[in-house]
MMTF fields as JSON, N, C-alpha, C and O atoms, coordinates in Angstrom:
{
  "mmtfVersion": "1.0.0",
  "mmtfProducer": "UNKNOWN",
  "numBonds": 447,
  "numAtoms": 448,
  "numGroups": 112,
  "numChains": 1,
  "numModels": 1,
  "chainsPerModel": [1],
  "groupsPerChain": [112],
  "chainIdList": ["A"],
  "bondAtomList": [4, 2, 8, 6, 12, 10, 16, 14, 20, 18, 24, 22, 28, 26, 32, 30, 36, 34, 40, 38, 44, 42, 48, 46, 52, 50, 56, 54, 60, 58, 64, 62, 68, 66, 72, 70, 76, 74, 80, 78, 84, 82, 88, 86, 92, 90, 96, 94, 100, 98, 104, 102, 108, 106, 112, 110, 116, 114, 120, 118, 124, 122, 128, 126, 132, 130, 136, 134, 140, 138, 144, 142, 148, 146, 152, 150, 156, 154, 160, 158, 164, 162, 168, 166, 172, 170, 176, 174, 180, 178, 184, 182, 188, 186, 192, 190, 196, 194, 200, 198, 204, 202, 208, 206, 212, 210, 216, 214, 220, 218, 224, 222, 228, 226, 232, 230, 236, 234, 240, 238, 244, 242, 248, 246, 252, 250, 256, 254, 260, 258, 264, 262, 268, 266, 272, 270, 276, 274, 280, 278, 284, 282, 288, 286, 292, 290, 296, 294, 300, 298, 304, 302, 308, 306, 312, 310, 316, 314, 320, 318, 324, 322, 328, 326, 332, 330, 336, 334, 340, 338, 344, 342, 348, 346, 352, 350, 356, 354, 360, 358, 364, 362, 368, 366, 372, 370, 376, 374, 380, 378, 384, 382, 388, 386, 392, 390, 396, 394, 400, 398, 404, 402, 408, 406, 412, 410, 416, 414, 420, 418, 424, 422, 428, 426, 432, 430, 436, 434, 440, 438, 444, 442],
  "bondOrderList": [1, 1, 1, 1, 1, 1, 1, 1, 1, 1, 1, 1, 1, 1, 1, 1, 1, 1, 1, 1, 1, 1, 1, 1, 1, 1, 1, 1, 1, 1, 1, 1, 1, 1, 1, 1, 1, 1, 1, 1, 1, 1, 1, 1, 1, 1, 1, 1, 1, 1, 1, 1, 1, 1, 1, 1, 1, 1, 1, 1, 1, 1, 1, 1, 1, 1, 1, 1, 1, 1, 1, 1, 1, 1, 1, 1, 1, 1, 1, 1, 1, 1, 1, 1, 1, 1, 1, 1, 1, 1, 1, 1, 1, 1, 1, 1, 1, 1, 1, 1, 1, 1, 1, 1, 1, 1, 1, 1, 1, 1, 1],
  "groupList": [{"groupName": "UNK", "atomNameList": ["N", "CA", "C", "O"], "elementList": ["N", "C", "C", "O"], "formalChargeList": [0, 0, 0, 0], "bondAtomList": [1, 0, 2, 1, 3, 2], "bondOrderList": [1, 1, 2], "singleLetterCode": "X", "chemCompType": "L-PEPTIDE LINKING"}],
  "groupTypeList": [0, 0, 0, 0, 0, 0, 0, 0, 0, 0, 0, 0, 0, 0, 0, 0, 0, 0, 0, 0, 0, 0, 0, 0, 0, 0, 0, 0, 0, 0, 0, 0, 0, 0, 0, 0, 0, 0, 0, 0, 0, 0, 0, 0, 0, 0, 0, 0, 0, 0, 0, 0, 0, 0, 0, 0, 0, 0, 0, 0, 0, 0, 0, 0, 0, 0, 0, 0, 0, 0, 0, 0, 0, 0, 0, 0, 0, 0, 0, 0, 0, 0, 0, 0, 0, 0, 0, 0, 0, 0, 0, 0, 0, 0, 0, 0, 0, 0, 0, 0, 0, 0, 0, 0, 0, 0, 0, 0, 0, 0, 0, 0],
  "groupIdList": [1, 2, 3, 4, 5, 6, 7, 8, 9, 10, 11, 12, 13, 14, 15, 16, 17, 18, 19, 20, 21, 22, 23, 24, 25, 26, 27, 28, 29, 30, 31, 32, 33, 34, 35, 36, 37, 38, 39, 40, 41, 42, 43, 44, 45, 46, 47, 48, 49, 50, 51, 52, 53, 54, 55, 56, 57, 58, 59, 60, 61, 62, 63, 64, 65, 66, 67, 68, 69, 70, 71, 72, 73, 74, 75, 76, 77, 78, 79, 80, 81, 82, 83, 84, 85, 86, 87, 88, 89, 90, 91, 92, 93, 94, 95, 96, 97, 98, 99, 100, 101, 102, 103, 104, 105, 106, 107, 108, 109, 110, 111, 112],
  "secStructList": [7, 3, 3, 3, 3, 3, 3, 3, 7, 7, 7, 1, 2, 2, 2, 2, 1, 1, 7, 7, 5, 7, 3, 3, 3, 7, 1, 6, 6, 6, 6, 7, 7, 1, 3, 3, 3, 3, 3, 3, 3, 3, 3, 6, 6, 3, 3, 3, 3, 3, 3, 3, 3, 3, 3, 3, 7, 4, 4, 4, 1, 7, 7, 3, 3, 7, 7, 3, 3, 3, 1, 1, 7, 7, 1, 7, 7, 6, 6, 7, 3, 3, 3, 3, 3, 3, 3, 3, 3, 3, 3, 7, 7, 7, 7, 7, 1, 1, 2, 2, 2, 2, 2, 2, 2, 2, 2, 2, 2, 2, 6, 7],
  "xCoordList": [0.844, 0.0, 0.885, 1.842, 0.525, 1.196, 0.41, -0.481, 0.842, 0.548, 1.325, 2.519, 0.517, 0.661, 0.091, -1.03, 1.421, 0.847, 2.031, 3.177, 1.463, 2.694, 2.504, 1.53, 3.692, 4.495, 3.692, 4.04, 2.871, 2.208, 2.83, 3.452, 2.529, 2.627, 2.237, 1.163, 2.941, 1.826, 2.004, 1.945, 2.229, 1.902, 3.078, 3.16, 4.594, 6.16, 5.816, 6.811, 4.759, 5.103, 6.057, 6.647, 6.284, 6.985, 8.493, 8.839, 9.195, 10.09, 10.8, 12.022, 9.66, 9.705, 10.024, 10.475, 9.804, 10.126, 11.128, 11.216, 11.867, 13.071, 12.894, 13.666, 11.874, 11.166, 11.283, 10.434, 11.568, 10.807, 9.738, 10.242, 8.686, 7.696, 7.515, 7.565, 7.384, 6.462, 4.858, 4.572, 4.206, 2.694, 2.471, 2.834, 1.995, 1.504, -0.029, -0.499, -0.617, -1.707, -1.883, -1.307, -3.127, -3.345, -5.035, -5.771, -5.188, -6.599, -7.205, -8.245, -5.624, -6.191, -5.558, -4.642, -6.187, -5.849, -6.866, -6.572, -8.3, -9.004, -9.349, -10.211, -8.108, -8.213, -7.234, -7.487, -6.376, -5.417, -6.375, -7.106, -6.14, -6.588, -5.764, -4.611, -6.05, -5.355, -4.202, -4.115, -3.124, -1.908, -0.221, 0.22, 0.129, 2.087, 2.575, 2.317, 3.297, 3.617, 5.172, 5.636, 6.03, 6.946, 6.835, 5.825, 7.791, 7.261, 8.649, 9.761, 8.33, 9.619, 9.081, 7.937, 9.934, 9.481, 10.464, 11.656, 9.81, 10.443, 10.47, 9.542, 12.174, 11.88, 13.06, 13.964, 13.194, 13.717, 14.856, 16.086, 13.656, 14.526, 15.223, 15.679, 15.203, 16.292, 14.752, 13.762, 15.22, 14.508, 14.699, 15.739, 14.08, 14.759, 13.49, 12.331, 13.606, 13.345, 12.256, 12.877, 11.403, 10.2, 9.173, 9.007, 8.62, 7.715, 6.776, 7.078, 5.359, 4.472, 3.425, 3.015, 2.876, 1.32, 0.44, 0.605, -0.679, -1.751, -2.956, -3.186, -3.606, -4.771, -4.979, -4.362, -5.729, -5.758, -4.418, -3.99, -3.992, -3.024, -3.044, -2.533, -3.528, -4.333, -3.571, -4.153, -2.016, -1.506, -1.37, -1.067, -1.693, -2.119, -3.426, -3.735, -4.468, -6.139, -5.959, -6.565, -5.132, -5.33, -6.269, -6.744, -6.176, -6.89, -6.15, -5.087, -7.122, -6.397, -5.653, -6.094, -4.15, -3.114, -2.463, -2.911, -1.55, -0.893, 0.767, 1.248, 1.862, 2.914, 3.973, 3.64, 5.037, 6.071, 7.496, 7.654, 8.286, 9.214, 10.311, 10.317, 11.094, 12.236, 13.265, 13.898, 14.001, 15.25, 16.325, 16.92, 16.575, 17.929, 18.14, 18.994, 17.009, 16.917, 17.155, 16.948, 17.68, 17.736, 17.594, 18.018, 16.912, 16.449, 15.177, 14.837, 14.453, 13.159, 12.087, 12.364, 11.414, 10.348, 8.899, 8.111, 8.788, 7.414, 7.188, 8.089, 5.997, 5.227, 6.161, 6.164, 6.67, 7.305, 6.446, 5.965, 6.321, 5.84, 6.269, 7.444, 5.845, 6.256, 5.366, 4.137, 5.983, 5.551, 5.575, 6.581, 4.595, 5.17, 4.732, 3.864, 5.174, 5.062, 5.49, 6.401, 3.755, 3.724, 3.766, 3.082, 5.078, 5.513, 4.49, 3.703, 4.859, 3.623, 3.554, 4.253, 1.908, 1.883, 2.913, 3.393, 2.955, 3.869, 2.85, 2.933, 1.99, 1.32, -0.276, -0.402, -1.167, -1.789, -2.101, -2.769, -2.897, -2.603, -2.875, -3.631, -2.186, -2.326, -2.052, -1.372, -2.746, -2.853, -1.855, -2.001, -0.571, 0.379, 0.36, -0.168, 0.797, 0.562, 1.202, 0.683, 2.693, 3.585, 4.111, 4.024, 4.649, 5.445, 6.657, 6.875, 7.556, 8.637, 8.013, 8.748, 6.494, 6.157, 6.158, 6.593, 5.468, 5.209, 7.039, 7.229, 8.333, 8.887, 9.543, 10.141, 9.629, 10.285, 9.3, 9.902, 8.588, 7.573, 8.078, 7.933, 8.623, 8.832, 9.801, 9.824, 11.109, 12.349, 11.859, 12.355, 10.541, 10.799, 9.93, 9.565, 9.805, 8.982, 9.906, 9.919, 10.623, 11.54, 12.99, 13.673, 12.841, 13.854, 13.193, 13.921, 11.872, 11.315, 10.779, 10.362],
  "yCoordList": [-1.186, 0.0, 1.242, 1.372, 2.104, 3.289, 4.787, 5.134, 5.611, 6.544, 8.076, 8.268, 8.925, 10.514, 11.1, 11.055, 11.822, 13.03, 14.283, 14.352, 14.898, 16.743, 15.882, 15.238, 16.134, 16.679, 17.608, 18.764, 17.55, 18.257, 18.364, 17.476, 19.344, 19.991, 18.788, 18.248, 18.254, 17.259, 17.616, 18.843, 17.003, 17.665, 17.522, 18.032, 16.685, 16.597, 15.601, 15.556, 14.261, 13.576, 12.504, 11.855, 12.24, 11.15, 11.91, 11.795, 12.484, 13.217, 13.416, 13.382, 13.704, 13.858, 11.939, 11.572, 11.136, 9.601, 9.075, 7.855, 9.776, 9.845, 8.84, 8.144, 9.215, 8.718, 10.01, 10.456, 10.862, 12.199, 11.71, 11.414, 11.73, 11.264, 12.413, 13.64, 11.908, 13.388, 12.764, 11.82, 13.53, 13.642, 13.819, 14.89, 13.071, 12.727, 13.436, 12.954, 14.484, 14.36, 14.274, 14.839, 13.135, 12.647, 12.106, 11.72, 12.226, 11.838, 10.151, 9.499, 9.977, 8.313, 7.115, 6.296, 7.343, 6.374, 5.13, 4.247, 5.348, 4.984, 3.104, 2.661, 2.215, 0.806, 0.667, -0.377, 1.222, 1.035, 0.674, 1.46, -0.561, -0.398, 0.007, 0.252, 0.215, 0.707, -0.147, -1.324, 0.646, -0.542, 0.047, 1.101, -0.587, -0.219, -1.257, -2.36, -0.103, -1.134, -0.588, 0.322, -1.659, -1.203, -0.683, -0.906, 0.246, 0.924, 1.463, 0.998, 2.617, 3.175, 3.81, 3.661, 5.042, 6.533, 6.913, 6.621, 7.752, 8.079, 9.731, 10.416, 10.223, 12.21, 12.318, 11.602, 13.021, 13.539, 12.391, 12.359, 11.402, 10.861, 9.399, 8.417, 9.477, 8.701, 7.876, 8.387, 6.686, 6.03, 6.137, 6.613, 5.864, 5.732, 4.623, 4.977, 3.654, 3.188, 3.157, 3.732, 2.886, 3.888, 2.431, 1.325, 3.157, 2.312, 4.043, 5.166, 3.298, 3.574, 3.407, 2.275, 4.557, 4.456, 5.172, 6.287, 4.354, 4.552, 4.503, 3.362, 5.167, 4.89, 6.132, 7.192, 5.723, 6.378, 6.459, 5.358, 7.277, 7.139, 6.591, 7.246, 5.446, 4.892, 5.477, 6.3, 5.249, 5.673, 7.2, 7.428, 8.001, 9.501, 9.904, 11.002, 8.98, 9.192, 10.644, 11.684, 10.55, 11.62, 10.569, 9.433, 11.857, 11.392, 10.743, 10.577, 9.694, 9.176, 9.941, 10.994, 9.604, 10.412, 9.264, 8.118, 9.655, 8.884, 8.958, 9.169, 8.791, 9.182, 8.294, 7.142, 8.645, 7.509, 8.373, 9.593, 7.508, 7.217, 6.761, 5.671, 7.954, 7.756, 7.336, 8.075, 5.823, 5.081, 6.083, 6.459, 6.547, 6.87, 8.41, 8.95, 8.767, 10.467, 11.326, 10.98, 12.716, 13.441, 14.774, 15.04, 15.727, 17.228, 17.385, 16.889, 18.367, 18.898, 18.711, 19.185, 18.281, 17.422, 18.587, 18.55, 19.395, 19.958, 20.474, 21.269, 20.569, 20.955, 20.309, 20.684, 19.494, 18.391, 16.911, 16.169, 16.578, 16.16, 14.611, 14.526, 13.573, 12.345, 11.271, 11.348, 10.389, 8.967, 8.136, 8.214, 7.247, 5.848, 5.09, 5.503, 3.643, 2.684, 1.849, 1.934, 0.734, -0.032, -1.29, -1.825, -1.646, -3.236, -3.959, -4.386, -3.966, -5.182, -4.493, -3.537, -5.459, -4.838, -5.901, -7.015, -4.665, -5.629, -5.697, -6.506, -4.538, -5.482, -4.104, -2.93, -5.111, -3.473, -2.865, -3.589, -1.141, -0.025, -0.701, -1.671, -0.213, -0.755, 0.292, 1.272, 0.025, 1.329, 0.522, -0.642, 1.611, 0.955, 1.432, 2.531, 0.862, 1.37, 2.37, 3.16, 2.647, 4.254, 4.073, 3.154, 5.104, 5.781, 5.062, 5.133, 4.184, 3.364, 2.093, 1.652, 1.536, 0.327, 0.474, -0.362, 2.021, 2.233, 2.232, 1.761, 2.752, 2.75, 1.54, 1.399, 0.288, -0.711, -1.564, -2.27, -1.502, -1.594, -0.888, -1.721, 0.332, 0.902, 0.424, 0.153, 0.346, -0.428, -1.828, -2.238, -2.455, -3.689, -3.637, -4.606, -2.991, -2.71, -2.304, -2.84, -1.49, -1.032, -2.172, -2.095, -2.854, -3.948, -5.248, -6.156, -5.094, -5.757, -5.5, -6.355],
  "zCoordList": [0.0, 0.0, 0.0, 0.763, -0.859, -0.738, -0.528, -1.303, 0.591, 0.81, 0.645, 0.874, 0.272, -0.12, 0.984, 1.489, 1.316, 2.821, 2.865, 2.423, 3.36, 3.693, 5.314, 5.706, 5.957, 7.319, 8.162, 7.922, 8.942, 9.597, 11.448, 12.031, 11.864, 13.134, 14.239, 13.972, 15.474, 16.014, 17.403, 17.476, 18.737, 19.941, 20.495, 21.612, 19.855, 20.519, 21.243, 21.966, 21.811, 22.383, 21.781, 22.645, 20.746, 20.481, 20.818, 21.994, 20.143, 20.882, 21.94, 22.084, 22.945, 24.667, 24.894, 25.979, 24.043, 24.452, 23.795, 23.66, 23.381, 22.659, 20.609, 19.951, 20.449, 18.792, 18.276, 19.048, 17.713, 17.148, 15.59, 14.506, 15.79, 14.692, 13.342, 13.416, 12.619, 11.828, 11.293, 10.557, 11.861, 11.701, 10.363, 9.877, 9.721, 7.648, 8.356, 9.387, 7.723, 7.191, 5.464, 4.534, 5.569, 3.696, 3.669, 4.578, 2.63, 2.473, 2.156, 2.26, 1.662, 0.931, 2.264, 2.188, 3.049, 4.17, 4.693, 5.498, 3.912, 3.802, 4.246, 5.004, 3.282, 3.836, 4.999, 5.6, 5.454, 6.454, 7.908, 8.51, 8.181, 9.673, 10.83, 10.477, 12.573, 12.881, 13.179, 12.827, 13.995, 14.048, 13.865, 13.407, 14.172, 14.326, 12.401, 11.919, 11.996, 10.455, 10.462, 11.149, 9.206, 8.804, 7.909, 7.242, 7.457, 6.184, 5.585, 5.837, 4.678, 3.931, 3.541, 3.11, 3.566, 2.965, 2.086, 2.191, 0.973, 0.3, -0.061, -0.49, 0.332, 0.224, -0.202, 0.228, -0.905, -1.876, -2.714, -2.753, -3.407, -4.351, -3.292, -3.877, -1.532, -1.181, 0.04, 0.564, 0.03, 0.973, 2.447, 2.903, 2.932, 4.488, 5.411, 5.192, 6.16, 6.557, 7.931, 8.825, 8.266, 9.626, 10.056, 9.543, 11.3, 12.019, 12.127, 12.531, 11.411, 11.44, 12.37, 12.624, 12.984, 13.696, 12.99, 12.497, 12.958, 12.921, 13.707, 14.106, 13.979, 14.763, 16.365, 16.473, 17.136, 18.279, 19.529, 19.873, 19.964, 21.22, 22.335, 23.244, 22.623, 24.032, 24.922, 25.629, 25.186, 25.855, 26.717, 27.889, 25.717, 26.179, 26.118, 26.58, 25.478, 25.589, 24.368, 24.627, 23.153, 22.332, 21.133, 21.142, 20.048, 18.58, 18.441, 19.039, 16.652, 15.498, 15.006, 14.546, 14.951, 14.108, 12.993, 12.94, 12.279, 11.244, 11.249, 10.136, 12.521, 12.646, 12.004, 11.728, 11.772, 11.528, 12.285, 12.269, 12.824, 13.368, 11.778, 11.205, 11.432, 10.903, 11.23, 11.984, 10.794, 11.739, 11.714, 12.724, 10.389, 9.648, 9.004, 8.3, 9.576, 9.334, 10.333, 11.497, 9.98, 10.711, 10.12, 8.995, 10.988, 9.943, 10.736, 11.81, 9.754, 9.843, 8.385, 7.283, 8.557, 7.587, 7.503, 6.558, 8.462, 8.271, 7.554, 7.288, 6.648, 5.406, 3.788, 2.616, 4.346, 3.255, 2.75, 3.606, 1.142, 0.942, 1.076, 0.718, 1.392, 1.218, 0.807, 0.784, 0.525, -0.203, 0.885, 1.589, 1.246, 2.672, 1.918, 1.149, 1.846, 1.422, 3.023, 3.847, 2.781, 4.21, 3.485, 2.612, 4.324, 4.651, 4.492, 3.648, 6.048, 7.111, 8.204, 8.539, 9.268, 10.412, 11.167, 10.96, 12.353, 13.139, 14.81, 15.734, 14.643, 15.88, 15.983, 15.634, 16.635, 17.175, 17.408, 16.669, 18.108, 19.371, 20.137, 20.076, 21.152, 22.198, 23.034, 22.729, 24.42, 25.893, 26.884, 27.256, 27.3, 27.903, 29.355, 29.525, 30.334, 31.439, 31.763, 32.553, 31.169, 31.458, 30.176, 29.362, 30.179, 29.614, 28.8, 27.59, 30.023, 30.509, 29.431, 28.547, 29.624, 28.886, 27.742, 26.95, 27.313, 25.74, 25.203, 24.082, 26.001, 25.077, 24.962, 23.896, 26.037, 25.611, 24.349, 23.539, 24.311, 23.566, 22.203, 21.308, 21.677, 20.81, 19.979, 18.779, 21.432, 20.722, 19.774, 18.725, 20.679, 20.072, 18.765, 18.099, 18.652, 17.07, 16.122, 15.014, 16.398, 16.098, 15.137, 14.116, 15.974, 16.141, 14.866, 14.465, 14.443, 13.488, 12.736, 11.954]
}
């Protein structure tokens, strides 16, 4: 599946948990259910590798957002256009009890 989205503004929690995400808003998201995926993005011409969320934040009781976690990037992405192309899921949302759970939890997504 491939998705079209601009880099949008989001609230810095991934960040504050040592992930910095960039928030895709896009319109064609339509069959994606919710869930943690691997994926690959593609900006300017060069790939780079990501773990994708989709869906609601259980963990902070926020909205459905659409974030990805870049492995191998570094910069500023906002109001930049990108391409994601999703893998597979690897597992999914889930409401963690802290903070501490969601991120060992992250690594291990991360890690597959």
């Amino acid at each position: 599946m491939k998705i079209k989205g601009i880099v949008v503004k989001g609230d810095g929690q991934g960040g504050l948990l040592g992930f910095p995400t960039a928030n895709i808003k896009t319109e064609n998201i339509n069959t994606l259910s919710y869930g943690v995926y691997s994926c690959s993005v593609l900006y300017k011409n060069k790939y780079f590798k990501g773990a994708l969320h989709y869906g609601p934040k259980k963990t902070f009781n926020k909205k459905i957002s659409l974030e990805i976690f870049l492995l191998d990037f570094k910069g500023n992405l906002y109001e930049k256009d990108l391409t994601i192309f999703i893998n597979k899921k690897i597992r999914d949302v889930q409401k963690f009890s802290s903070k501490e759970e969601l991120v060992k939890q992250i690594k291990k997504d991360i890690k597959k």
